[in-house]
N, C-alpha and C positions, 0 to 999 in steps of 0.2 A: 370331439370338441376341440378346436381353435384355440391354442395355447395362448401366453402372452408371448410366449418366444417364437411362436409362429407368426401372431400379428407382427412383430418387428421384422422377419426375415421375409415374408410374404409382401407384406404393408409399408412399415415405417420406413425400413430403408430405399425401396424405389423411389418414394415420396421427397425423401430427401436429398436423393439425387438428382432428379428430374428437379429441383429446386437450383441445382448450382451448387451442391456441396461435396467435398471429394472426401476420398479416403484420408487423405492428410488432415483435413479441418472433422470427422466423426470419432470421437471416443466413445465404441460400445462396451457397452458393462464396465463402467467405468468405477472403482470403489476411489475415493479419495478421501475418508480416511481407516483408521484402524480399528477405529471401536474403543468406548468411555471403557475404561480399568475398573473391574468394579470388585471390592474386597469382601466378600462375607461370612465371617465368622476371623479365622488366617486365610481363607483360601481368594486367592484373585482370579478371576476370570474377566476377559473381553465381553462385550455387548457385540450386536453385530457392527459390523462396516456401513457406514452409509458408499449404497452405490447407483450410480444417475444410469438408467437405458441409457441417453446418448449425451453425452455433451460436446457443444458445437465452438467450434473456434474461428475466430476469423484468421489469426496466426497463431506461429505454434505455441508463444505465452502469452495470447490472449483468449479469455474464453468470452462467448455472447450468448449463447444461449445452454438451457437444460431441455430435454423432454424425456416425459415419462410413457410408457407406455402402459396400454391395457389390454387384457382378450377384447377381442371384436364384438363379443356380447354385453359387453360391459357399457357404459356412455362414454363419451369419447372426455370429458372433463371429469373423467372419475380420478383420474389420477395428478389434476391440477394443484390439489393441493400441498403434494408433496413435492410435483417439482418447486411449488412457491417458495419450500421450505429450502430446497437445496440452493434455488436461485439467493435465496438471503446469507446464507451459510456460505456460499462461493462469490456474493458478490458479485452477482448476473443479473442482467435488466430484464431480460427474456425469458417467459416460460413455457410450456408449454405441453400440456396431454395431449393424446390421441388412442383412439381404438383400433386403426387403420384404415380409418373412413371418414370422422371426423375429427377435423381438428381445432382445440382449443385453446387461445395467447391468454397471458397475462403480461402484461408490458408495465415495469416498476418505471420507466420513465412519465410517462401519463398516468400510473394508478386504475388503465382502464381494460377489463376485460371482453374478450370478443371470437367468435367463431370463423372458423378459417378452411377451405378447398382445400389451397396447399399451404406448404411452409412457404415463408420466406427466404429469400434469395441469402447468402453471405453479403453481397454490397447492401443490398438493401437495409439488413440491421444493421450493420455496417454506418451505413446513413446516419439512420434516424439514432445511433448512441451519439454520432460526431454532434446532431443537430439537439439530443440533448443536455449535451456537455459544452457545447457552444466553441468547439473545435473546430471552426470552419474552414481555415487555413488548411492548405492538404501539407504543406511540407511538415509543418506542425503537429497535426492528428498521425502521419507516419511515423513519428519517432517515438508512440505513444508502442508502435508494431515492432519495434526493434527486438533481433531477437535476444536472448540471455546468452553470457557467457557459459557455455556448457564442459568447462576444460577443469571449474574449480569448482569443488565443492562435491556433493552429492544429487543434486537435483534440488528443485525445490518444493517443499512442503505448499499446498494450496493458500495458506495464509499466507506465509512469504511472495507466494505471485502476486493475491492482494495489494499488498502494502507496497512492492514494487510498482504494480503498476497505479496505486491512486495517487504514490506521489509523485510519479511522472506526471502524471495527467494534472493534479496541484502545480508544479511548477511549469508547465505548458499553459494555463490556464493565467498564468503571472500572477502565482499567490506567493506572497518572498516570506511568509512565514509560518511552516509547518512544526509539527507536534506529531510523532511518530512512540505510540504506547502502544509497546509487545512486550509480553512477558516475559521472565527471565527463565534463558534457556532456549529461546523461540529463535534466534536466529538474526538480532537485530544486524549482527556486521554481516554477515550473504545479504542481510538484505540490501545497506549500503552500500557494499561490493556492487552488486548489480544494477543499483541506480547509477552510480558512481561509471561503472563500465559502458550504462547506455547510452547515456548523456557524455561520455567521453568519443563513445567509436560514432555518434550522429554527429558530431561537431558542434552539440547545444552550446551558447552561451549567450550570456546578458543580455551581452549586445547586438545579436543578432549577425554575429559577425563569420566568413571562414575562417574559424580556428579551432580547436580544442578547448575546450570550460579548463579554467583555473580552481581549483578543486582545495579547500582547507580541510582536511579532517583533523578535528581539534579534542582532545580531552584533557582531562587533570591527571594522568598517571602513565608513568612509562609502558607502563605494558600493555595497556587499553589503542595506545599506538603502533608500538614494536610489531607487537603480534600479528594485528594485520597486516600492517606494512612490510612485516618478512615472511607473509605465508599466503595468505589470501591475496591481497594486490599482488604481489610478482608476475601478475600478467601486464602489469603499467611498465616493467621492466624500468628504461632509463628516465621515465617520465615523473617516476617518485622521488621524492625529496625530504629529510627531515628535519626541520628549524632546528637547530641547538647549536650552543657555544657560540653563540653570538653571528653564526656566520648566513649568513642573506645570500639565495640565489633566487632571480627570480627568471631564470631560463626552463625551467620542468612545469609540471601540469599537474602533478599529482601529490600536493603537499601534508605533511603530519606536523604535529606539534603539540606540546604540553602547552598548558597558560603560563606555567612555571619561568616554559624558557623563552619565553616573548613578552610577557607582561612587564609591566616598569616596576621599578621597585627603591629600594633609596638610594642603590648604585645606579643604574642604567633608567633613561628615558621611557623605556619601551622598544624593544626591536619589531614590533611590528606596524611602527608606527615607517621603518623601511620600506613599507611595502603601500602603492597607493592606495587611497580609502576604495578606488574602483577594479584592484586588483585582482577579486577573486568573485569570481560569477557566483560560486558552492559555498557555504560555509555550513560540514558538519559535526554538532557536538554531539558527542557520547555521552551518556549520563548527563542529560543535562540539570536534571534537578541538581546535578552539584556544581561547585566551581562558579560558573559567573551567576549565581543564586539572588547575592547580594545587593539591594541597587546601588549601594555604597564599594562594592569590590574593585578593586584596580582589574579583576580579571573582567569583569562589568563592559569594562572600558573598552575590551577588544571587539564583542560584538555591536556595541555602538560604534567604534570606528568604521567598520566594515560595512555600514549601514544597505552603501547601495546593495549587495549580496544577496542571495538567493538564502538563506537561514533554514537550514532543517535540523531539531533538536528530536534527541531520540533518548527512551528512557522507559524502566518498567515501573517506575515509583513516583506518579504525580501526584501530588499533593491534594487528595479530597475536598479537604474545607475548604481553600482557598482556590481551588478551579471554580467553585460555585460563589464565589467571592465577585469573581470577574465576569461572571456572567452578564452582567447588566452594559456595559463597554460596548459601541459597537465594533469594533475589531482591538484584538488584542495581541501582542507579540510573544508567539511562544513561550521565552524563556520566564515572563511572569505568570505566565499558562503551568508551567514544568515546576518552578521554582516555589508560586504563591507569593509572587510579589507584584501589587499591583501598578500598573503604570500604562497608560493611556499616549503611550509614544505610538507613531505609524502609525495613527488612528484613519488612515486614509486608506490602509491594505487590508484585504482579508484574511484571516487565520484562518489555514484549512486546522481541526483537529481529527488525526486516524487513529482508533483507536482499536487492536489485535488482541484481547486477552480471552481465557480458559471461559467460557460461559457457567463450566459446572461449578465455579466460584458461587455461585448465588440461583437459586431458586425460580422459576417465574409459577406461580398459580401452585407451586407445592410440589411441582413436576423439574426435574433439575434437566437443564438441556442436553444433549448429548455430542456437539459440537462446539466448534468455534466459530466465534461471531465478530465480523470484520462491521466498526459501525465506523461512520463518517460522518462529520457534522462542520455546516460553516461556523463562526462563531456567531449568529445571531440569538439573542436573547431567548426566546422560547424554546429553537430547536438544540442548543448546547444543554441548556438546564434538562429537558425533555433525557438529554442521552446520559448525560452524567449522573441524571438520580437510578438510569437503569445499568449502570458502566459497574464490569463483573467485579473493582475495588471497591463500589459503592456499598 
């Protein structure tokens, strides 16, 4: 009897070959993650590993498709549901079963499923995510492929590629006000890092211009700064800079600062009132439910200056009640996203809100999930209320 590891050696991989896909872009038997921790009695043990037969990339941190495979005796959509499931959990538009005979799509940009000869090509899906993301621009949709800096860090966890790549794709898209919720522990600064790095080495910025993005990474405490700035960026080398003691350079590209040492106060103006209101393409806060929280704060005042700026607030602690406060807005600004203050500024921009957290936080049908769940929502009324009442703090 015809295995399922025969249908793939036999079947699945010709097919996908003869499609256009190479060794470089197939990860077979691919586990991405570890397995839910599970405690019973004193004793912990692992669940198994969720792992995809193939998963398809169009570059090497980007993924596009999942497929599963089946024995040949089986229906060729027997296994579609599971890829469905991993498609949601990785954040994949494409899905895809097969027996080695026939093949079945589920395609989460239409919602529509359908029966298929062969795979699809790499450009082809390729295509049709650009044309569902409304990427049409090619310089643009490439810098979406940039690859990761791979010198620092560890790799990255499949959430972290997530959340890199939707807020690439958010600020390609010309959203100037994101909300980036991952838990604490999850890796929010690699994830920065890595935006930070690809938007740095494409030449992104504002204004469309050849240069290097002007980069503010901002928070309320020395070390929330230092640390990255002397460990993680050191690949920015002479490009980083840190505002303090008053002194203004505006020759580097990769700036830090507390609110502390920029903000006005009864002695000084403001120093970052030095710098012009269209001087920095990036501006990101750490923790942003703290610090410029206030609508009343003088630290308030710095990302109102900065207005033209590209705004991405990052934080594991958003404020429940008051996310579902704002719902009714049709576009809202982050930091009253983060903070629960409400204000109907840039009522003209979209908020994308990302939100990374543990799923095994809460229950669905009595059954606790056994991954992580990357959800994304624009701020429209229905669909924000819709995520937030299911969002794993809720």
């Amino acid at each position: 009897m015809i295995t399922e590891a025969d249908t793939c050696r036999k079947y699945v991989l010709p097919k996908l070959y003869n499609a256009g896909w190479n060794d470089d872009q197939i990860s077979e038997q691919k586990s991405f993650t570890d397995g839910r921790i599970i405690v019973i009695g004193s004793k912990p043990r692992r669940s198994p590993a969720k792992r995809a037969d193939y998963l398809l990339r169009y570059a090497r941190d980007f993924m596009l498709a999942v497929v599963e495979a089946k024995p040949s005796y089986k229906l060729a959509g027997d296994g579609l549901q599971q890829a469905k499931d991993y498609a949601a959990v990785l954040g994949i538009k494409f899905a895809y079963s097969t027996n080695g005979h026939g093949i079945v799509e589920f395609d989460y940009t239409t919602g529509k499923e359908r029966e298929l000869e062969t795979f699809p090509s790499p450009k082809e899906l390729w295509d049709r995510y650009r044309s569902a993301e409304s990427l049409t621009d090619d310089q643009t949709a490439d810098k979406l492929l940039t690859p990761s800096n791979t010198v620092v860090g560890k790799g990255q966890r499949y959430y972290q590629e997530i959340a890199i790549n939707r807020v690439l794709k958010a600020l390609l898209q010309g959203k100037k006000r994101i909300l980036l919720t991952m838990a604490t522990g999850t890796g929010k600064t690699a994830v920065a890092f890595q935006i930070c790095w690809k938007l740095w080495s494409t030449r992104w910025n504002r204004a469309g211009e050849h240069r290097r993005p002007k980069i503010l990474y901002l928070a309320d405490r020395n070390i929330l700064i230092d640390d990255p700035k002397d460990k993680m960026f050191t690949t920015f080398g002479d490009a980083r800079w840190k505002i303090e003691n008053g002194e203004v350079n505006k020759g580097r590209e990769m700036y830090f600062a507390i609110y502390q040492a920029i903000a006005k106060d009864e002695n000084r103006p403001g120093l970052y009132k030095e710098y012009a209101k269209e001087f920095f393409d990036l501006i990101i806060v750490d923790e942003c439910h703290r610090g410029s929280a206030k609508d009343q704060s003088n630290w308030r005042e710095i990302l109102s200056y900065f207005q033209p700026a590209f705004q991405l607030g990052m934080t594991a602690t958003p404020l429940r009640k008051d996310i579902a406060i704002l719902t009714g807005t049709s576009a809202i600004r982050f930091i009253p996203i983060a903070c629960g203050k409400e204000s109907r500024t840039d009522s003209s921009r979209p908020t994308e809100f990302i939100a990374l957290s543990p799923s095994g936080m809460r229950q669905d049908g009595g059954r606790a999930r056994e991954s992580w769940i990357a959800t994304v929502a624009r701020s429209r009324t229905t669909s924000i209320k819709q995520r937030i009442s299911n969002a794993p703090w809720h």
